[in-house]
C-alpha positions as CSV (number, residue, x, y, z in Angstrom):
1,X,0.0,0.0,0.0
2,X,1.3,3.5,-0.5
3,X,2.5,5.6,2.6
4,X,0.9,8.3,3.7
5,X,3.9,10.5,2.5
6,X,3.3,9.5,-0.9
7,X,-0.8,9.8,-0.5
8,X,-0.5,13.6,0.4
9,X,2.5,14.1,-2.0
10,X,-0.7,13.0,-5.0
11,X,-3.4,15.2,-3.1
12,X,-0.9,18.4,-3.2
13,X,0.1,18.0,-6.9
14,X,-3.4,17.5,-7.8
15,X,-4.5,20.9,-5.8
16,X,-1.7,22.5,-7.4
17,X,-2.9,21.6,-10.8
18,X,-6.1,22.5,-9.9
19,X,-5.1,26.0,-8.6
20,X,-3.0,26.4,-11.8
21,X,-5.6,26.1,-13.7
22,X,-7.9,28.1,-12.0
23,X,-5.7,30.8,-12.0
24,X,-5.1,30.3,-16.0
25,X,-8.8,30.9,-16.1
26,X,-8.5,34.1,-14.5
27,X,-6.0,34.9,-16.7
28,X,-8.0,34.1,-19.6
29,X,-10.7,36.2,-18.7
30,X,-9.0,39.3,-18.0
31,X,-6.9,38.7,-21.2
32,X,-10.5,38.1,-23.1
33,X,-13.0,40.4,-21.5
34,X,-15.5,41.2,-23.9
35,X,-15.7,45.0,-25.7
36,X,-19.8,45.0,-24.3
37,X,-18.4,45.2,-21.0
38,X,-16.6,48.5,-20.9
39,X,-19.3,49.7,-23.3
40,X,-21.8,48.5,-21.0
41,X,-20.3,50.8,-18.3
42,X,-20.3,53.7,-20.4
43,X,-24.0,53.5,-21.6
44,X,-24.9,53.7,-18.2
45,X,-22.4,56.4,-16.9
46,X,-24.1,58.7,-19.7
47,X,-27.7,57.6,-18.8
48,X,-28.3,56.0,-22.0
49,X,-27.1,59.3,-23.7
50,X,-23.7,58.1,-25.4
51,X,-23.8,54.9,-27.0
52,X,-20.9,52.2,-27.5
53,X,-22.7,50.5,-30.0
54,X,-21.8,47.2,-32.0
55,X,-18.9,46.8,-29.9
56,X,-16.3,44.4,-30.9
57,X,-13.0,43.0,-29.8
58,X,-12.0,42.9,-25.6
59,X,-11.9,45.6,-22.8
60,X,-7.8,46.0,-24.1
61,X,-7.9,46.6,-27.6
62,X,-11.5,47.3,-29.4
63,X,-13.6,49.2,-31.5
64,X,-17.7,50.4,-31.4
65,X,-19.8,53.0,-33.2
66,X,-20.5,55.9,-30.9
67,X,-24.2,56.8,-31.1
68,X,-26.1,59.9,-29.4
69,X,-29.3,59.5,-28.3
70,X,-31.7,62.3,-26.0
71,X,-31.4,58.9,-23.2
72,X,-33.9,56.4,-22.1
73,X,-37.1,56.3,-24.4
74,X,-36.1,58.4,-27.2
75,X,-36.5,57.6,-30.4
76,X,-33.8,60.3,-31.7
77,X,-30.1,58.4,-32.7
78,X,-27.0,59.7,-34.6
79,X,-24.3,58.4,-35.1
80,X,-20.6,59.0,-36.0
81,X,-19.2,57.5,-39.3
82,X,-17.1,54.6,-39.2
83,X,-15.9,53.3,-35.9
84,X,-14.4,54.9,-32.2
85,X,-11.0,52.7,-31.3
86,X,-9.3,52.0,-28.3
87,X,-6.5,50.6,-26.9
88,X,-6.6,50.0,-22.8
89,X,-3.3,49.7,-20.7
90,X,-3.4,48.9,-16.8
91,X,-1.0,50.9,-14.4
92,X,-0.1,50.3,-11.0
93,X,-2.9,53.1,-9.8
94,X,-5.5,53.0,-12.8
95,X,-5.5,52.3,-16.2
96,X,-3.9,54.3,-19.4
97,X,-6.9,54.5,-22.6
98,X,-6.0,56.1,-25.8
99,X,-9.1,56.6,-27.8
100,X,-8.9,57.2,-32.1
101,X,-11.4,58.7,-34.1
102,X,-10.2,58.2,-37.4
103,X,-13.4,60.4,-39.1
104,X,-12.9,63.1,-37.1
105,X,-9.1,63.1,-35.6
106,X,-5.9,63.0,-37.1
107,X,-4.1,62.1,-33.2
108,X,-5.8,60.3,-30.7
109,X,-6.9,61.3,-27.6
110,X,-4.8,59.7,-24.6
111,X,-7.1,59.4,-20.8
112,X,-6.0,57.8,-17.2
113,X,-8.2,56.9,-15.4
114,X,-7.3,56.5,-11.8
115,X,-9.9,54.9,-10.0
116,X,-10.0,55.0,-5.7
117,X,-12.2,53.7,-2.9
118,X,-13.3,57.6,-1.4
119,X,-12.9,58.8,-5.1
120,X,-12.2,58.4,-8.9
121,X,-10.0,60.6,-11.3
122,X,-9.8,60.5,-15.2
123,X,-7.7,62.7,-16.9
124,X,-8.1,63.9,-20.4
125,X,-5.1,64.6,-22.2
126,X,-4.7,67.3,-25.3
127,X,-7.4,67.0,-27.8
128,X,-8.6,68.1,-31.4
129,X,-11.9,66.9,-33.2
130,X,-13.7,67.9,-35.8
131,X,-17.5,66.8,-35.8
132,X,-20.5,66.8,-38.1
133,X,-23.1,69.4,-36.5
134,X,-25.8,67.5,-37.7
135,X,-25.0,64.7,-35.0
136,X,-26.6,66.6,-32.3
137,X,-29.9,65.9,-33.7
138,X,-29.3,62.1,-31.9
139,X,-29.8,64.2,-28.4
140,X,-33.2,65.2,-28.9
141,X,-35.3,68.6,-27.7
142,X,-34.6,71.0,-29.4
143,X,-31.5,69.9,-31.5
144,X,-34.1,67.4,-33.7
145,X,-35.9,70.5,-33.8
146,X,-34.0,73.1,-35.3
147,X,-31.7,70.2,-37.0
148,X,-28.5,71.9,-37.3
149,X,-26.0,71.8,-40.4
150,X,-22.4,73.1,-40.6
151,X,-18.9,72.2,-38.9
152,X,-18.1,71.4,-35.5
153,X,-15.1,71.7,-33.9
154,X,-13.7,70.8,-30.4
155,X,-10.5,71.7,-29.0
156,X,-8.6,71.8,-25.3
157,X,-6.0,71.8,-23.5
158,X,-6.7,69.1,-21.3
159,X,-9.6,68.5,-18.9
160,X,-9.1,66.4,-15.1
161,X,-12.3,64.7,-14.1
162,X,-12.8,63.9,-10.4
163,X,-15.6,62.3,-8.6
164,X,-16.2,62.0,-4.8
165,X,-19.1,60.7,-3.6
166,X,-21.2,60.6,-6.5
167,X,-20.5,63.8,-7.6
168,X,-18.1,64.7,-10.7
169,X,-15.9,67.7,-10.7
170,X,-14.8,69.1,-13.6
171,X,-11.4,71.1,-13.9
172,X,-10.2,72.9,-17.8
173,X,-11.2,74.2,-20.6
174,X,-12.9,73.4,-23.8
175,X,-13.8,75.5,-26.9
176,X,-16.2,74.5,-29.4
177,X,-16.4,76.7,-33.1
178,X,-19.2,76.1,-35.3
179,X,-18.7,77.1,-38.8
180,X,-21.1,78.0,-41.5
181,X,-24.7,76.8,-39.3
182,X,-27.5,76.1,-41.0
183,X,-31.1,75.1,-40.1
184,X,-33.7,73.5,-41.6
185,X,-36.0,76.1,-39.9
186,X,-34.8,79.0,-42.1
187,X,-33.8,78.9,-45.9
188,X,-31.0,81.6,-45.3
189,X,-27.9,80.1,-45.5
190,X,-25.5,80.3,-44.1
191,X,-27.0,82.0,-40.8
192,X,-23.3,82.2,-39.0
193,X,-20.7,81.2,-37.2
194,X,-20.3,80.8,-33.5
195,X,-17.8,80.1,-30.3
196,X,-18.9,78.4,-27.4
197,X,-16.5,78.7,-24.4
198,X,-16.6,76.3,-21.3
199,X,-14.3,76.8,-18.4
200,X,-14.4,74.8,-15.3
201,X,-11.9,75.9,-12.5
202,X,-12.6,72.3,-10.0
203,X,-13.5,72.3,-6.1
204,X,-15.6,75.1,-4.7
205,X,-16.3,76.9,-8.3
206,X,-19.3,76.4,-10.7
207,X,-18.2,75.6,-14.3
208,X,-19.4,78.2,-16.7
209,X,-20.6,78.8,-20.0
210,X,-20.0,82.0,-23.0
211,X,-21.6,82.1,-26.3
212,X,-20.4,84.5,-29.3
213,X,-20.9,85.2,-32.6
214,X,-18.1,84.9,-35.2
215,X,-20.0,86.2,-38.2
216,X,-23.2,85.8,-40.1
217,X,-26.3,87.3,-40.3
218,X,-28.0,85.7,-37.3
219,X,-26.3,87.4,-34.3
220,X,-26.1,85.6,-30.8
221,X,-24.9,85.7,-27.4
222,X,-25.1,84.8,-23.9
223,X,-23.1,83.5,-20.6
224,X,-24.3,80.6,-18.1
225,X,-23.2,78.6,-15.1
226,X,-24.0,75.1,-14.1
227,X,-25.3,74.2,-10.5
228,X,-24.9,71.1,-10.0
229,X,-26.1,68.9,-13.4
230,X,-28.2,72.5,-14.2
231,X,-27.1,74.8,-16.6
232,X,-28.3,78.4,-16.2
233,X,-28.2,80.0,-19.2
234,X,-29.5,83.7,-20.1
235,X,-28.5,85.5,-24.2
236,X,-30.3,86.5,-27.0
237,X,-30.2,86.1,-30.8
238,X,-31.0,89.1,-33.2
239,X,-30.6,89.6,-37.0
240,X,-28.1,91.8,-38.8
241,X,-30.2,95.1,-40.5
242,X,-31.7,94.0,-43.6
243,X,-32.3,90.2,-42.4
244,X,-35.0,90.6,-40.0
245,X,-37.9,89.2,-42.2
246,X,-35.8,86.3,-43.6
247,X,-34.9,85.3,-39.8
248,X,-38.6,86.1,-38.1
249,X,-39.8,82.4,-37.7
250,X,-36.0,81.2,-36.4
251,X,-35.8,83.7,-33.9
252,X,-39.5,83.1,-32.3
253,X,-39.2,79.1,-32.0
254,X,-35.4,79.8,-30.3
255,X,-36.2,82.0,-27.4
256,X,-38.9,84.3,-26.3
257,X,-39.4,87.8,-28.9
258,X,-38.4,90.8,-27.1
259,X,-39.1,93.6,-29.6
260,X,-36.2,92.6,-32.5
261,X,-34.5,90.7,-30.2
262,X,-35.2,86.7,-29.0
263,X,-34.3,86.0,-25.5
264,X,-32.9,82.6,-25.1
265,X,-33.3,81.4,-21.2
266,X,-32.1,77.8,-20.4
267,X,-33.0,76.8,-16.5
């Protein structure tokens, strides 16, 4: 009969091999994680707002379409063309992400994300995109409304992203330009173009908001602040001398008629 020595030699090699292949199965699914479950995460981090749809490859290295949408129950849905990339990279304290565009960015954009028990981080590195307006329409009221047309563009120098107890701070700056707008609501064209500055200065400060006008014939401006997930907005929207009959209808359905001025209010 075989000694005992021998008996519980057997029983460890067998937990060993057991072990070993559990942890080869850990492995496996870390290495293999499935695209649909960072994708997942997002669609619920935006409320059903931004979309990773069609997701493909793993959690390290995959692609999706990105898809706007005005959240749960609406039937409104754009879409970038072709498909958002990434490439994921765990650190010691967080995770590196470099996202590509390839319709709308030449570079890609490069994140950390630094996640923590009392609080999270993600850091957005230099970015430059160029959009198509019209994909705002996926969003809903009152961007299906006035259906925008023209050429969006985002820049900054870099935003940090920090969230304690349910609550995101944002700290940097981002510009967005919108060149040669037009809407389905008026058949001047082009009606202008226009600067939207956002400017978020972190803890203990309220992230604000400045519209301008560039050039064109439909004037607008105005300055907000959020509080909290509210924005509080307050501008107006006139038309150049000479274009007041051809811009009538577009400036009552954007804000409330003041005289020749519309008053745009937003919370």
């Amino acid at each position: 009969m075989m000694d005992r020595a021998a008996v519980a030699h057997r029983q460890r090699g067998r937990a060993l091999l057991w072990l070993g292949g559990l942890l080869g199965a850990c492995v496996a699914v870390l290495l293999w994680m499935p695209a649909a479950w960072l994708t997942g995460a997002v669609n619920r981090a935006s409320q059903g707002r931004v979309l990773l749809d069609e997701p493909r490859g793993t959690v390290w290295g995959g692609s999706a379409r990105l898809v706007l949408t005005g959240g749960e129950g609406s039937r409104d849905e754009t879409s970038l063309p072709g498909r958002l990339e990434w490439t994921l990279r765990p650190m010691l304290d967080g995770a590196r992400i470099e996202v590509r565009l390839p319709c709308c960015s030449d570079q890609p954009v490069a994140l950390a994300a630094y996640p923590g028990f009392s609080g999270s981080q993600v850091v957005v590195g230099p970015a430059q995109m160029r959009l198509p307006m019209g994909l705002l329409a996926g969003l809903g009221t009152p961007w299906n409304t006035v259906q925008l047309q023209g050429d969006l563009s985002m820049s900054t120098p870099g935003v940090d992203l920090n969230w304690q107890q349910g609550r995101m701070t944002p700290k940097g700056d981002v510009r967005l330009e919108a060149s040669d707008v037009a809407s389905r609501l008026s058949t001047l064209r082009p009606l202008g173009s226009y600067r939207v500055d956002y400017s978020a200065a972190g803890a203990g400060t309220n992230p604000t908001i400045k519209l301008e006008t560039i050039k064109g014939d439909l004037r607008m401006s105005g300055q907000g602040q959020w509080t909290g997930p509210r924005l509080h907005f307050e501008g107006e929207a006139s038309a150049v001398p000479g274009r007041e009959a051809a811009l009538a209808n577009l400036l009552s359905i954007i804000g409330r008629r003041r005289g020749d001025r519309s008053i745009i209010t937003v919370g």
